[in-house]
PLY file of the C-alpha trace (Angstrom):
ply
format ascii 1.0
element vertex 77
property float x
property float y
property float z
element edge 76
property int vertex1
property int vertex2
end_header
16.26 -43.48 36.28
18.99 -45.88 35.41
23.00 -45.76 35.98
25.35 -47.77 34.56
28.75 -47.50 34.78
31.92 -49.13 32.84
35.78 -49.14 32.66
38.24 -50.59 30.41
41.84 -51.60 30.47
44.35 -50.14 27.97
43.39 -53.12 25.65
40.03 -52.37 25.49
38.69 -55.12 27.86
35.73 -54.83 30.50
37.79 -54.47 33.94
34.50 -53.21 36.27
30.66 -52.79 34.98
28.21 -51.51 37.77
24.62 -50.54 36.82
21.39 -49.89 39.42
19.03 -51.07 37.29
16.15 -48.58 37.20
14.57 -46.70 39.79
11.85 -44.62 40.62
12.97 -41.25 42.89
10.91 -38.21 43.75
13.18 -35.36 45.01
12.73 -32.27 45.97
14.14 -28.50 44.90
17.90 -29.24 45.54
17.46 -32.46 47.55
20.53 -35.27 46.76
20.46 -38.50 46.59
23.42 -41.20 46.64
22.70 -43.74 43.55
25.93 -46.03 43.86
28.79 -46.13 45.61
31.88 -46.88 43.78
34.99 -48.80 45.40
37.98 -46.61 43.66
40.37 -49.69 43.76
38.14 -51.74 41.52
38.42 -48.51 38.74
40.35 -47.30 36.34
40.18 -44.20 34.87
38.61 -43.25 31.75
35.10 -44.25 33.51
32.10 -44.14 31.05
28.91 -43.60 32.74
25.83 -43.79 30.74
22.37 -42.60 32.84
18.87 -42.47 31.46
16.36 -40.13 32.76
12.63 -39.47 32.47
11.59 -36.29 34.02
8.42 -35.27 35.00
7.18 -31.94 36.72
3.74 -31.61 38.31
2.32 -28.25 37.08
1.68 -25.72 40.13
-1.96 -25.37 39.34
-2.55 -29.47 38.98
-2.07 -31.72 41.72
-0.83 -35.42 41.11
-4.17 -36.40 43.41
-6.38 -34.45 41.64
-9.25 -36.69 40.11
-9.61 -34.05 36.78
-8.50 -36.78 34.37
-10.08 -39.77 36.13
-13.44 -37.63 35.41
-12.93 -36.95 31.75
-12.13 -40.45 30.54
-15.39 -41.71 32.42
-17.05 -39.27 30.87
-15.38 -40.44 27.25
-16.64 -43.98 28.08
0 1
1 2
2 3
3 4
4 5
5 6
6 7
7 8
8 9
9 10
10 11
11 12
12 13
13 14
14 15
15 16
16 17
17 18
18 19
19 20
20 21
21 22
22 23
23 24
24 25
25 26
26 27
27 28
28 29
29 30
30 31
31 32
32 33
33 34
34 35
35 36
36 37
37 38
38 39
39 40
40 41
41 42
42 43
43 44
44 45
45 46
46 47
47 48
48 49
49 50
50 51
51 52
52 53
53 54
54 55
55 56
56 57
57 58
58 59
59 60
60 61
61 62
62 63
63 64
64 65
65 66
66 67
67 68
68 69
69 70
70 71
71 72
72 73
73 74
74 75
75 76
């Protein structure tokens, strides 16, 4: 995932741009997790906040450790 975070002056020009470049996180049901922490007096409100997400779900009956796909593209080769 990825954060970035701008604000603008009444003219239009850049006044604060934050981003945290991307990570990788693995959380859990209802588990939080603080991304950045934003100094108010460097901000101005309207803040535009743009964040990019890839979301992946293991499926209950596979496990991420299981070697099932290892074993089919060996057996492609």
């Amino acid at each position: 995932m990825q954060l970035r975070l701008a604000s603008f002056d009444s003219r239009g020009k850049l006044v604060c741009s934050r981003s945290t470049g991307y990570q990788l996180l693995t959380l859990e049901k209802d588990q939080e997790y603080v991304v950045m922490n934003l100094d108010s007096r460097l901000l101005s409100f309207p803040l535009y906040v743009c964040c990019n997400f890839l979301y992946t779900s293991p499926h209950s009956d596979h496990r991420p450790d299981s070697s099932e796909p290892e074993s089919a593209a060996h057996a492609a080769s």
